[in-house]
C-alpha positions as CSV (number, residue, x, y, z in Angstrom):
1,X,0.0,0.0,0.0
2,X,1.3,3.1,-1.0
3,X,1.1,6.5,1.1
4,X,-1.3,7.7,-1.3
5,X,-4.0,5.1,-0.2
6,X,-3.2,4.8,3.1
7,X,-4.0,8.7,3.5
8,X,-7.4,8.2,1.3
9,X,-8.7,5.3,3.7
10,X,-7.9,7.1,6.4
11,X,-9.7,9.6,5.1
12,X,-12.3,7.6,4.7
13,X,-12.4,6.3,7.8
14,X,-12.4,9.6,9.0
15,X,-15.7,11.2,6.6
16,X,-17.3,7.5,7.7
17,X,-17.2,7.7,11.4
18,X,-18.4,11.4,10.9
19,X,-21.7,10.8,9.0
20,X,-22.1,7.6,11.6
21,X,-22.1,10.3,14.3
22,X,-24.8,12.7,12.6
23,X,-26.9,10.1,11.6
24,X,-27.0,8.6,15.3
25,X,-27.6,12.6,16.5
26,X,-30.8,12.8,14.1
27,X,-32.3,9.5,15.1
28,X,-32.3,10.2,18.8
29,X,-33.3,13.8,18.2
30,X,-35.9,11.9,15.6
31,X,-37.2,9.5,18.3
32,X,-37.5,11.6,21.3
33,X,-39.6,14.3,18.9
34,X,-42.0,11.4,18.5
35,X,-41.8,10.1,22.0
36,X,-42.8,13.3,23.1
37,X,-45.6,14.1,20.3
38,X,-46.6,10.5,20.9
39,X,-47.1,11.9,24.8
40,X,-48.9,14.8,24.6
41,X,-51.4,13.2,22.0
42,X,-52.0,10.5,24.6
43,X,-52.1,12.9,27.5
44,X,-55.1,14.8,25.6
45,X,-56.9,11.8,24.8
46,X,-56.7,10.6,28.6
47,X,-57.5,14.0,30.2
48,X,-59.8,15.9,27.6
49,X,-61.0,13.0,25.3
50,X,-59.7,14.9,22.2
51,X,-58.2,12.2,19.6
52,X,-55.5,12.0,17.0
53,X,-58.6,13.2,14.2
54,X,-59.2,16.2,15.9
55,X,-55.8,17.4,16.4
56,X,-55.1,16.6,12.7
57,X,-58.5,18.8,11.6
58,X,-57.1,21.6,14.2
59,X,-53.7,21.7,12.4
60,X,-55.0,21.5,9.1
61,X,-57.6,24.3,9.6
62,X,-54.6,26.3,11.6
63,X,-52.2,26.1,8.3
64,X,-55.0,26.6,6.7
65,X,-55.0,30.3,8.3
66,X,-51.7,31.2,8.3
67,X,-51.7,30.4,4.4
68,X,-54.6,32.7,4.1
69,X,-52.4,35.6,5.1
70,X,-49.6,35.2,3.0
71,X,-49.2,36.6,0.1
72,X,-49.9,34.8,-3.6
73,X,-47.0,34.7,-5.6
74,X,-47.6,36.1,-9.0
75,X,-46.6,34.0,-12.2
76,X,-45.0,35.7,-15.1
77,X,-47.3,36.7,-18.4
78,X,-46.0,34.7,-21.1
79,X,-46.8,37.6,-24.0
């Protein structure tokens, strides 16, 4: 092996362990977002009776509203 390649699979190495170590940060940010969403969507069903469907028609009508206020991009006349 020459020094060449020994310097590219270190660097290898190097850019491998790396991306190892973000991907392992997003999953556990990933997983503990969902934990906790998972949480507070069971804590309103137990305590208020509100399910999953009424939270998802709350968001949607919520977007919904902040859409309305934004404005409309205009496309270009073709003339």
């Amino acid at each position: 092996m020459t020094v060449t390649e020994i310097l590219i699979t270190l660097g290898a190495i190097a850019i491998s362990g790396l991306v190892l170590h973000w991907l392992i940060r997003v999953l556990k940010v990933t997983v503990g977002t969902a934990l906790r969403i998972a949480l507070i969507v069971f804590l309103l069903q137990l305590f208020f009776g509100i399910g999953p469907d009424r939270l998802w028609e709350q968001a949607q009508f919520l977007w919904s509203q902040v859409a309305s206020y934004l404005p409309m991009p205009s496309l270009p006349s073709s003339q």
